[in-house]
N, C-alpha and C positions, 0 to 999 in steps of 0.2 A: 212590273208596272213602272214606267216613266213618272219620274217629280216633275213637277210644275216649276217656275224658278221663285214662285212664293213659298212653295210647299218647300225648298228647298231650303228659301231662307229660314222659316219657323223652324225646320230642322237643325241645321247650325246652331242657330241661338238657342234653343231646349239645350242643345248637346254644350255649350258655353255656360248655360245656366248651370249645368248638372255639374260641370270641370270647375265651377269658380265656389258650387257650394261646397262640394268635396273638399277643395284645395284650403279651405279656409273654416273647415272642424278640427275644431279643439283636439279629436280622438282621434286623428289621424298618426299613424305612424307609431304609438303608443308599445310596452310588452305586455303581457297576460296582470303582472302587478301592477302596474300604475295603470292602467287602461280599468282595472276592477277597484280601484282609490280612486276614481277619474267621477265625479257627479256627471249624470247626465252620457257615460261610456258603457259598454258592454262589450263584451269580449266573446265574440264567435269562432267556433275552434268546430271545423270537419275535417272529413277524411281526408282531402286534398291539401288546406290552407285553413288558416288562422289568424284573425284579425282583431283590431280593435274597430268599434262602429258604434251611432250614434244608437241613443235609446229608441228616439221616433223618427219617423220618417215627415220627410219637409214634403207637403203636401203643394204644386203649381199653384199658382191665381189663375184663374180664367177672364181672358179679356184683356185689358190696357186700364187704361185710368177710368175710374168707378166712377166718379164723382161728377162727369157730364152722361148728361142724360141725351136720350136718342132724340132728332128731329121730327123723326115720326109719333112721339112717345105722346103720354099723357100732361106731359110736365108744362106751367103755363108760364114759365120764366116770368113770373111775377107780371104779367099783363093776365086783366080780366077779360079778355078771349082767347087765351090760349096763346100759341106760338106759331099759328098757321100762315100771318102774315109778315113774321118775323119782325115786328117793329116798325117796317116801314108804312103802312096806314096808321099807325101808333103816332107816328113824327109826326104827318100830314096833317091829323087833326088837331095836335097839340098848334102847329102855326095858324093854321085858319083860323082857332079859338082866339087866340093872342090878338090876331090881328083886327078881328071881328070885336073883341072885347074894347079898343080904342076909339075914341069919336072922332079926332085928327091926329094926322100925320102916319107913318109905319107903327110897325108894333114893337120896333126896338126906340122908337122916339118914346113912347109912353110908357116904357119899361123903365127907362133912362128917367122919365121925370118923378116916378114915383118915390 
């Protein structure tokens, strides 16, 4: 099966993530004694090879940044109708208020005098 060139890139960068966690464990490269002195190391020894390697395994995040929430979502970004018209009738009426609230002049003339 052909990659796609995004499938391709998320492939890379796993494979970067995976070379940059490795490269930068404490139990890398370790021998059977200090690797079993080593907190947090364990020493794997089969029939083939013999390692030093970490106790748990580092588990991926799923996603990007958590902390923005979807357009389509439930979230009302702190306006009382929601996020459907993203602010802009939000703005609209806030000016018409202002300006309707003054008996003369603009609404930044009565802004200014208060």
């Amino acid at each position: 099966m052909a990659y796609t060139r995004g499938a391709k890139r998320r492939s890379l960068s796993r494979k970067r993530s995976y070379a940059r966690r490795v490269r930068r464990s404490h139990c890398r490269g370790k021998g059977p004694a200090v690797c079993r002195g080593t907190s947090g190391c364990k020493y794997s020894s089969g029939k083939k090879r013999s390692f030093c390697r970490k106790n748990k395994n580092t588990k991926r995040m799923r996603g990007g940044n958590t902390t923005h929430a979807r357009a389509g979502g439930n979230s009302t970004h702190g306006q009382p109708g929601g996020n459907t018209s993203h602010g802009s009738n939000h703005r609209g009426m806030m000016l018409a208020s202002s300006q309707s609230g003054s008996s003369s002049g603009s609404g930044f003339g009565s802004r200014m005098s208060q």
